[in-house]
C-alpha positions, 0 to 999 in steps of 0.5 A: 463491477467498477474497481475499488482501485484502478490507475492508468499510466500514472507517473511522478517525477520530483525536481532536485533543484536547479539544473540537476533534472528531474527523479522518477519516483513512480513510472507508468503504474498500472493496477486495479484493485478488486471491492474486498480484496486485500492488495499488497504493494511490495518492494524495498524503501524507495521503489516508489510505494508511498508515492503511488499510495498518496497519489491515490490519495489525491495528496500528490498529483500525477505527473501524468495518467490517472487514478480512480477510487470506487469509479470517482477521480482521485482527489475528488471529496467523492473519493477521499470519503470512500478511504480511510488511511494510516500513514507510516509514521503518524503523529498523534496528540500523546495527551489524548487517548484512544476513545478520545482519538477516535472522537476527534477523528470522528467529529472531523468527520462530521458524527457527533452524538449517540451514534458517535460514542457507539462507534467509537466503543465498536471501534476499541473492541475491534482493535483490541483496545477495549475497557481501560486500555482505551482511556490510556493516554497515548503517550503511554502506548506501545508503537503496536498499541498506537497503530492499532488506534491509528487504525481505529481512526481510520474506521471511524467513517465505516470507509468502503476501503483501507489504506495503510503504508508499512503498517507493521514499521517498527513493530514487533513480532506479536503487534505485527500478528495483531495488525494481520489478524485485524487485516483479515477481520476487515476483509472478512467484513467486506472492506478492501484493504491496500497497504504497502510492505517491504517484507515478504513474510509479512505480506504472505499471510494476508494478501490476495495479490500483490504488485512488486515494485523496484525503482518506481516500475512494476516488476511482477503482479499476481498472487504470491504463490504464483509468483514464488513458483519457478519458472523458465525464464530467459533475459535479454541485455542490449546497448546501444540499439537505435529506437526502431531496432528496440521497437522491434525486438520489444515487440518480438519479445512480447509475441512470444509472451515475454515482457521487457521490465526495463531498459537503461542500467541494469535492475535488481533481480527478482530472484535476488529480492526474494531471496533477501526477503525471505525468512532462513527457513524458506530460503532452504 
């Protein structure tokens, strides 16, 4: 079965400016993303979720490896009609409203007609924007109410795969249950759906997997369930080992079914981000 999502080594690093080098934003990523499956990346502001999200997008391009949507490039227009995308912070025209939102998107998208209107009415119903709601100006919505319609416009295409970064940003607790149930209706429809978070809690009810990342690495990946499950695990801090002697202990961690995570400064522990992210009654 070809992977809904799938990325190779991809790597991004941005200039600073003259002299200053370069920052790595995402280092050698490597994910695959199963057709209906709801994948979630996860980590604090700046560990490079966006980066990765719009690299896949073909709205970045790679430093080096590569990404594929459905089997095509990155990029391609093969690829961008297979996803529809709510970016974290999306700008809408506050004049229009929400049927009128969707017509818009959908006429980009090259529907018109019979068909078009009655997409837009299944669209609305689905978001719960349905009746007067959906010929409210946008200007008039709650931050919920817009990401609801942002995502109403990302469906117009009927897209194989859903993008969504920090959906629930900045909305409040009974949006963010809005946003999860629509989630897991979508995934009930066969849609795969990617979407990056920085709360723990918000991502437990509805992901399947998840990748952690932290500083533009990948720290774990699995199911979260899994991965909240202790276990005996050991670390090992070296400085100043020549390349060989690094090679070597690498590779003597690896037989042993360890995997070194970084190497250089000293990294956030996992235990500690979990424990950060985690609601006061779980942390009991």
């Amino acid at each position: 079965m070809t992977p809904a999502v799938q990325t190779r080594g991809l790597r991004k690093e941005f200039p600073v400016g003259w002299f200053r080098g370069r920052v790595l934003a995402v280092e050698g990523l490597e994910m695959e993303v199963k057709p209906g499956e709801v994948f979630g990346l996860l980590g604090p502001n700046g560990s490079g979720k966006s980066t990765a999200m719009k690299m896949i997008l073909g709205l970045l391009r790679p430093t080096s490896g590569q990404a594929e949507v459905c089997g095509y490039r990155a990029g391609t227009m093969a690829a961008r009609r297979q996803i529809g995308f709510l970016p974290e912070n999306p700008y809408f025209p506050n004049f229009l409203s929400g049927a009128e939102l969707i017509r818009y998107y959908g006429k980009l998208s090259g529907m018109g007609g019979a068909s078009l209107e009655r997409r837009i009415r299944e669209l609305l119903d689905l978001v719960r924007l349905g009746g007067e709601a959906g010929h409210r100006r946008l200007r008039t919505y709650s931050k919920g109410m817009l990401q609801r319609a942002g995502l109403a416009g990302a469906l117009v295409g009927d897209p194989e795969i859903l993008m969504l970064d920090e959906p629930t940003a900045g909305v409040d607790p009974a949006g963010s249950r809005e946003i999860r149930d629509l989630i897991l209706e979508l995934k009930q429809r066969g849609k795969t759906v990617l979407f990056s978070s920085h709360l723990l809690e918000q991502v437990e009810d509805v992901a399947d997997r998840v990748i952690i990342l932290h500083r533009g690495q990948k720290l774990r990946e699995g199911r979260l369930d899994e991965l909240l499950t202790r276990r005996n695990e050991w670390e090992i801090k070296v400085e100043g080992l020549p390349e060989n002697d690094r090679k070597e202990m690498r590779a003597w961690v690896e037989k042993r079914g360890g995997r070194v995570v970084g190497e250089g400064a000293p990294r956030e522990r996992l235990e500690d981000y979990f424990l950060r992210s985690l609601p006061e009654e779980k942390k009991r």
